[in-house]
C-alpha positions as CSV (number, residue, x, y, z in Angstrom):
1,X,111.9,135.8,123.7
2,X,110.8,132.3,124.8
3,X,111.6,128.9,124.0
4,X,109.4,126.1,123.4
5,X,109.9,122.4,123.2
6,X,110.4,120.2,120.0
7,X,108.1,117.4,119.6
8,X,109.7,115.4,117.4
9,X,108.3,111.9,116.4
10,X,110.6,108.8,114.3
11,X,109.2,106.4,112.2
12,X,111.4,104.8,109.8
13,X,111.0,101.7,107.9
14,X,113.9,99.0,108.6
15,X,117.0,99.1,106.7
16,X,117.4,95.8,105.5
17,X,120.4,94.1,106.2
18,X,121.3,96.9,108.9
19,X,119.4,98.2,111.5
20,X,115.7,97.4,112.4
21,X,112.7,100.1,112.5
22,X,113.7,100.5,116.2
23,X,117.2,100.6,115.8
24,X,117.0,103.0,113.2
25,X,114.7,105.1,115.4
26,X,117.1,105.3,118.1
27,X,119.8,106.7,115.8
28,X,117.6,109.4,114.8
29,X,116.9,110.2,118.3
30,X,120.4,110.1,119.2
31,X,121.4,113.0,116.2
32,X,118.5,115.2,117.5
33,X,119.1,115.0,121.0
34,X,122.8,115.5,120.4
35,X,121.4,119.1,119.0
36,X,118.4,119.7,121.0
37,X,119.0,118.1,124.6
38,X,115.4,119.0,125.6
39,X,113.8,117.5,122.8
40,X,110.6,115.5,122.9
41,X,111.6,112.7,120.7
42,X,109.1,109.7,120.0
43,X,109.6,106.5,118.3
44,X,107.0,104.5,116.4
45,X,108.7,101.2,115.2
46,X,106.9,101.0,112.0
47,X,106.3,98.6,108.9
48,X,104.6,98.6,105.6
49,X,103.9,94.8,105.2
50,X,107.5,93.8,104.7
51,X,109.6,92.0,106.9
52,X,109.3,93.8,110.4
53,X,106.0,94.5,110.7
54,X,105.3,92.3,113.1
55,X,107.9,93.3,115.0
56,X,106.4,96.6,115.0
57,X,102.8,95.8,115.5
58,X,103.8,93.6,118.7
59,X,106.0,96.2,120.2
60,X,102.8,98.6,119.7
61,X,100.6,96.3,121.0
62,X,103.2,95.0,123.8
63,X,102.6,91.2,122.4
64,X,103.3,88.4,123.8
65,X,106.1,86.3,121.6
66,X,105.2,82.7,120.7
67,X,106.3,80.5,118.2
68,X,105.9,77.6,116.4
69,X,107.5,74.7,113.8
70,X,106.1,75.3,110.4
71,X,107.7,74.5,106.9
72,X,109.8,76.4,105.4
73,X,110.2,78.2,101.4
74,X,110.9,74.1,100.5
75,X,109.0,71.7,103.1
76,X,112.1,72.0,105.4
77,X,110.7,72.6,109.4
78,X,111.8,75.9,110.8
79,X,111.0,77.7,114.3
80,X,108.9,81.3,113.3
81,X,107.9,83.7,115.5
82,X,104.6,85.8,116.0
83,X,103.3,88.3,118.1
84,X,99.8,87.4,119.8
85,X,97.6,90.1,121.9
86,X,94.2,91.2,122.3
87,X,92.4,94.3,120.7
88,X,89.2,95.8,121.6
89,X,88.5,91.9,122.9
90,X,89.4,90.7,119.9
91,X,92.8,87.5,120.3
92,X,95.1,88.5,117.4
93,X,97.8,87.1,115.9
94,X,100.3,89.0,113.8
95,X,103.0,87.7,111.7
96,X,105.3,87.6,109.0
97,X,105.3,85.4,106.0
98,X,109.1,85.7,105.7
99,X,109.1,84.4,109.2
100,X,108.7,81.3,107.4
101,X,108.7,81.4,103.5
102,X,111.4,84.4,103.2
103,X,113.5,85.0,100.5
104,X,116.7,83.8,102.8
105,X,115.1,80.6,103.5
106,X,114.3,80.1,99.6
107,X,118.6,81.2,98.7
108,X,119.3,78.5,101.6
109,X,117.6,76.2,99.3
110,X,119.7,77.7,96.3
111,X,116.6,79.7,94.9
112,X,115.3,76.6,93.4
113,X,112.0,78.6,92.3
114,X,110.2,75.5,91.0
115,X,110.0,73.9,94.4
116,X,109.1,76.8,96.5
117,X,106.0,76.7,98.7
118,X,103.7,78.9,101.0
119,X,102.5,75.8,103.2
120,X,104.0,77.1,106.5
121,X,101.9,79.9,105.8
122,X,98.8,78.3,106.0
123,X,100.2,76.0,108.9
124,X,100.8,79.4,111.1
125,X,97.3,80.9,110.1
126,X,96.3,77.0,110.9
127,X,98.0,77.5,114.4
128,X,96.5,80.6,115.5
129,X,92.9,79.5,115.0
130,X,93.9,76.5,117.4
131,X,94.9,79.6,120.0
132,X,91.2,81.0,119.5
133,X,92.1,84.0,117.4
134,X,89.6,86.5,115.8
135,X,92.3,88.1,113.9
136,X,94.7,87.1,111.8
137,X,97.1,89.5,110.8
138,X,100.1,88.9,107.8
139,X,103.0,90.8,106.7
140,X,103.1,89.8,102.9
141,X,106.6,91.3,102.3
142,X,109.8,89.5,102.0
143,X,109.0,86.2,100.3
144,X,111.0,84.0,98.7
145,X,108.4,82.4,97.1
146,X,106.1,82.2,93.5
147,X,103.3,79.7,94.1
148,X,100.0,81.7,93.8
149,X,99.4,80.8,97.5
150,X,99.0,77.4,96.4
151,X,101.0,75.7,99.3
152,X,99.0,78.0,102.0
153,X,95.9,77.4,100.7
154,X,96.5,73.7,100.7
155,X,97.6,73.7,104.1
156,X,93.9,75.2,104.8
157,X,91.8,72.7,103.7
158,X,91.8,73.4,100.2
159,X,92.3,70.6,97.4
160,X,93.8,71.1,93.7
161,X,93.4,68.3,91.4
162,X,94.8,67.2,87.5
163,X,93.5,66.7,84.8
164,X,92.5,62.9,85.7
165,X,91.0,63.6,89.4
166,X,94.0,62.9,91.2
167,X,94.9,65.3,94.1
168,X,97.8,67.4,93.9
169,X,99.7,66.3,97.1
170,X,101.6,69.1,98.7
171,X,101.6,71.5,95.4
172,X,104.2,73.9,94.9
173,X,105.1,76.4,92.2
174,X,105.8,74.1,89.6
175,X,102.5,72.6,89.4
176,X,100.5,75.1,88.7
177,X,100.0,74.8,85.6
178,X,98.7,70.9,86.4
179,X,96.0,72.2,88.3
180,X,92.6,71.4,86.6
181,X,90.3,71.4,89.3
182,X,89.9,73.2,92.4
183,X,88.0,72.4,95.8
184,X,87.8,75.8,98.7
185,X,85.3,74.3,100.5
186,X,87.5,73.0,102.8
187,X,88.9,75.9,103.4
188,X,89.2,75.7,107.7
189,X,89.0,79.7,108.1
190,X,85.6,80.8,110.0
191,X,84.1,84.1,108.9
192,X,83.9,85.1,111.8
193,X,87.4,85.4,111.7
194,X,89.6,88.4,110.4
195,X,92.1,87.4,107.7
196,X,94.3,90.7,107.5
197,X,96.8,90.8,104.6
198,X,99.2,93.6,105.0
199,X,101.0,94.8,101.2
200,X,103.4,97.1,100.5
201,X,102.5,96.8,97.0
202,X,99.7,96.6,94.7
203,X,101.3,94.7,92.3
204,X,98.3,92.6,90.2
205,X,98.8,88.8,90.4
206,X,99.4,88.5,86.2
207,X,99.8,90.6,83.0
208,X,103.3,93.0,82.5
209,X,103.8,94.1,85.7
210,X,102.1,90.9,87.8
211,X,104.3,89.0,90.4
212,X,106.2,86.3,88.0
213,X,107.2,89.0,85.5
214,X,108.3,91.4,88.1
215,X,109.6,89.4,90.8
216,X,110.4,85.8,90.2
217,X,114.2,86.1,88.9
218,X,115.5,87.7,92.3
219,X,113.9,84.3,93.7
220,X,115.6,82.1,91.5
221,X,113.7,81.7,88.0
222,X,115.3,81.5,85.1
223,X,115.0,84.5,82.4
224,X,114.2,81.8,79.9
225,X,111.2,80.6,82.0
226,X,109.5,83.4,82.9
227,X,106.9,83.4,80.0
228,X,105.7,79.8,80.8
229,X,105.6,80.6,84.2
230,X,103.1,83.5,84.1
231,X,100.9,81.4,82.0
232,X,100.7,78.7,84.2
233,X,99.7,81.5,86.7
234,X,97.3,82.5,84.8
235,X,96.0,79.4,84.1
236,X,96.1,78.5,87.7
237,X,94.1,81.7,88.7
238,X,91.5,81.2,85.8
239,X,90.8,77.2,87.6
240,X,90.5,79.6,91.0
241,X,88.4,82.5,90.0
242,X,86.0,80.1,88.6
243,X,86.3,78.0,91.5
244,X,85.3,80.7,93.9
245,X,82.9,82.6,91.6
246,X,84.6,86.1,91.2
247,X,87.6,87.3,89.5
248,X,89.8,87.8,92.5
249,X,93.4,87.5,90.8
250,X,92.8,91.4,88.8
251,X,92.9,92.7,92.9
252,X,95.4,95.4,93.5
253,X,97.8,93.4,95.6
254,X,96.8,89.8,94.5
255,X,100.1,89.5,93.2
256,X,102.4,90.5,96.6
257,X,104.8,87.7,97.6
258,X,104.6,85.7,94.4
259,X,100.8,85.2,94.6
260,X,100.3,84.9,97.8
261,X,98.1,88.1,98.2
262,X,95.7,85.5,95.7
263,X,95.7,82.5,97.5
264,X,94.7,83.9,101.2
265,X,92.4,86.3,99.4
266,X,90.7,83.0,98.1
267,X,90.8,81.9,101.6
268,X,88.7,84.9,102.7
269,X,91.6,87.4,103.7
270,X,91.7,91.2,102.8
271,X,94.8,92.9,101.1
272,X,95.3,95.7,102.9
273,X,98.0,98.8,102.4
274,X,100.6,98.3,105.0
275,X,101.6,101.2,105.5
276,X,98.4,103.5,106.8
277,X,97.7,100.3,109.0
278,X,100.7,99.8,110.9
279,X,101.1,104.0,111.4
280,X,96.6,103.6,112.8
281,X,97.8,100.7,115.1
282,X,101.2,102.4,116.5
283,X,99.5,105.3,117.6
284,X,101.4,107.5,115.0
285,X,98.3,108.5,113.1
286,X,96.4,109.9,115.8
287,X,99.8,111.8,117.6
288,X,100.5,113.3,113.8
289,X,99.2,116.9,114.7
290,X,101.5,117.3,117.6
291,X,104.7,117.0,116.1
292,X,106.9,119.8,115.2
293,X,109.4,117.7,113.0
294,X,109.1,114.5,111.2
295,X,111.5,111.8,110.3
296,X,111.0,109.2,108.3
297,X,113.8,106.8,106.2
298,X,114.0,103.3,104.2
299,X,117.0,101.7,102.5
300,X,116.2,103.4,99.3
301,X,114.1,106.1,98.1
302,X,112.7,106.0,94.3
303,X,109.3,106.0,92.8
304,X,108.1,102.8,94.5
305,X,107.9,104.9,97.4
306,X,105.4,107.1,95.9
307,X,103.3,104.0,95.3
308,X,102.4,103.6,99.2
309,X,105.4,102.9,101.0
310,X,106.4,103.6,104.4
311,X,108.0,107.2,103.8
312,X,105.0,108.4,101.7
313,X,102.0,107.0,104.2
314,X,104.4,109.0,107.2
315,X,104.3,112.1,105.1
316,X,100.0,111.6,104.0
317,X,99.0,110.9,107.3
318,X,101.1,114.8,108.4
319,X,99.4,116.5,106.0
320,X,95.8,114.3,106.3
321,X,96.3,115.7,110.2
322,X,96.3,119.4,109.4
323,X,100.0,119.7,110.3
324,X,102.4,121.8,108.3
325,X,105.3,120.2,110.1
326,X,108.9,119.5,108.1
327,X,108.9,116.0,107.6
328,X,112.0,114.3,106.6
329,X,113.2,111.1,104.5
330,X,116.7,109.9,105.6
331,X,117.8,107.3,103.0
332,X,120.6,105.0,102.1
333,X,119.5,106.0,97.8
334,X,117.8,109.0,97.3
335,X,116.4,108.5,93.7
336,X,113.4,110.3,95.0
337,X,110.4,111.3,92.5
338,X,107.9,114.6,92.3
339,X,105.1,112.3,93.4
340,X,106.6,112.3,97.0
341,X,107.2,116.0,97.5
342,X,103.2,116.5,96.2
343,X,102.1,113.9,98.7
344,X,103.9,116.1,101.3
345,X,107.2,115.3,101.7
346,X,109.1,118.0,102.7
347,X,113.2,117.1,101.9
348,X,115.2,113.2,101.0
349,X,118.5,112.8,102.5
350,X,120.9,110.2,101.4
351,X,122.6,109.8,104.6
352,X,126.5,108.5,102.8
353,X,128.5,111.6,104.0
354,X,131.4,110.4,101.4
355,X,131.8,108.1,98.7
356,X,131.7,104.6,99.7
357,X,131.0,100.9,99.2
358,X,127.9,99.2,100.2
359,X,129.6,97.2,102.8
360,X,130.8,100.4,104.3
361,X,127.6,102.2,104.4
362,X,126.1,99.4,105.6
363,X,127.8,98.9,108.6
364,X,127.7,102.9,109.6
365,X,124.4,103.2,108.9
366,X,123.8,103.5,112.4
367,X,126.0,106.5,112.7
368,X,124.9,108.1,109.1
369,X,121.8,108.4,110.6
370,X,122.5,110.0,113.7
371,X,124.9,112.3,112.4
372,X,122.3,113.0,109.1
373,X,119.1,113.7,111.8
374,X,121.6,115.8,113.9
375,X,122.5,118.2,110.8
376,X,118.7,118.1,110.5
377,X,117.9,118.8,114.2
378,X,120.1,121.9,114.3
379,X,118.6,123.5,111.7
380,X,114.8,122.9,113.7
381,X,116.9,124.3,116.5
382,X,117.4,127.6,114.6
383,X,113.7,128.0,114.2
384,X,112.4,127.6,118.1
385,X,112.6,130.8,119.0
386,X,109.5,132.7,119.3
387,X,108.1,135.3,120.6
């Protein structure tokens, strides 16, 4: 009887408000080696389009860090950061958009949903064509903001008008509904540059399930509003679509961070799913078939993760490799659906080993994870002898 070595490979989503992709990596490598010294354990820090993507992309791509003053979720200046290296000769630029229009910038404002903006958007995307980039990539996750893109698109070149000509200086959210007339030819984006919008959703920009009705009260709008809200979106998008001759708002995704998915798709950008991205450009994608074992994780695990997230891309792009490994969801909430065991999931593991707050599991998430991918680990262990 022999013994073989375990390749085991960590990608987890960040937890947020505990431990980033990396640091939640570690943990898991930590519990397994804590079972199987001789483990091979790698880690992908890994994103889906929310905040920490970048992150992960510019640890893949060993970027260098820059950064730059932009505007914040309300005008304010703040310092963001972005990773910038070069691809297959290509200068890119990866970022955020809660580097800048987040939704803790927008509760440092008091969620004052009317006056958010995605200008310092624009003003990064702005900043890396002065740096000679031929790709652009954006995280659209995170935001703390509902203008349609409006700000961003502004900050391109773009110009909005009212009903009697006048231009609509520095528009944000609440005057969309003003906007009678709008101008993308000055739109400052090349085509020979790649715009790459990175979504963790496909959320459509109106309707039911669009970004105001679904997402604006966690940024601050009141329940009272909502209705007029999505039809000045709607109306705003209908003064757009016409504008640029195609009906670009019903786009899976047009709707991520309250619209901005809409405005940089006007500005030439492609909504792309996060998820499958990130996993190509870490390497993950193309290691899947050596793995023996699997871990994945995110805060919480429900049936938005079945829509595309993190856990569920880790578990397609397994199976899309041929490989029958285990693969493994450790979870803060496991309110896990059939959807994600058919895509290939294999088990969900809420990591809380007792009942406790949120504050509590919060700060031990850290050692929940280690101790939940040890428990796993040992059980691998039992299965590595072969003949």
């Amino acid at each position: 009887m022999t013994t073989r070595t375990i390749n085991v490979a960590a990608a987890l989503d960040s937890l947020k408000g505990s431990l980033t992709s990396r640091e939640a990596g570690e943990a898991v490598r930590r519990g397994v080696l804590s079972r199987i010294p001789e483990a091979e354990v790698s880690l992908y820090p890994v994103g889906d389009g929310g905040e920490g993507t970048a992150d992960a992309l510019s640890a893949a791509r060993h970027a260098e860090r820059r950064t730059v003053t932009v505007s914040d979720t309300h005008g304010d200046p703040v310092t963001a950061a972005f990773g910038l290296y070069t691809r297959d000769g290509i200068l890119t630029a990866v970022s955020d958009m809660a580097a800048c229009c987040g939704l803790r910038f927008a509760k440092a404002h008091g969620l004052d949903y009317a006056r958010s903006t995605t200008k310092g958007v624009g003003e990064m995307i702005r900043h890396a064509l002065t740096l000679g980039c031929g790709e652009i990539v954006v995280g659209l996750g995170g935001s703390g903001t509902g203008d349609g893109g409006i700000g961003a698109l502004t900050a391109l070149g773009a110009r909005f008008a009212d009903e009697h000509g006048d231009t609509i200086a520095d528009p944000r959210t609440e005057d969309l509904g003003r906007v009678a007339a709008a101008d993308l030819s000055g739109i400052v984006l090349p085509p020979s540059v790649r715009l790459t919008l990175l979504c963790d959703t496909g959320v459509p920009l109106n309707g039911t399930n669009g970004a105001v009705r679904l997402y604006a009260r966690q940024k601050g709008a009141p329940e009272e509003d909502l209705e007029g809200l999505a039809e000045e979106m709607a109306h705003f998008s209908a003064v757009c679509d016409n504008a640029a001759g195609s009906a670009i708002s019903v786009l899976p995704g047009a709707g991520a961070a309250g619209g901005l998915g809409y405005g940089l798709t006007l500005a030439g950008g492609q909504i792309t799913p996060g998820a499958p991205y990130v996993l190509r450009t870490t390497g993950f994608s193309d290691a899947a078939p050596r793995f023996d074992l699997v871990f994945t994780g995110e805060g919480r695990t429900d049936r938005q993760t079945a829509t595309g997230k993190l856990p569920m891309a880790v578990a397609e792009a397994v199976r899309s490799a041929g490989n029958p490994c285990p693969v493994v969801c450790l979870c803060g909430i496991d309110d896990s659906v059939p959807a994600l065991y058919e895509a290939g999931m294999d088990a969900v593991f809420a990591i809380a080993d007792r009942p406790m707050t949120a504050e509590e599991s919060i700060g031990r998430t850290a050692e929940l994870l280690e101790k939940a991918a040890g428990n796993v680990a040992a059980v691998a262990a039992a299965r590595r002898t072969t003949e």
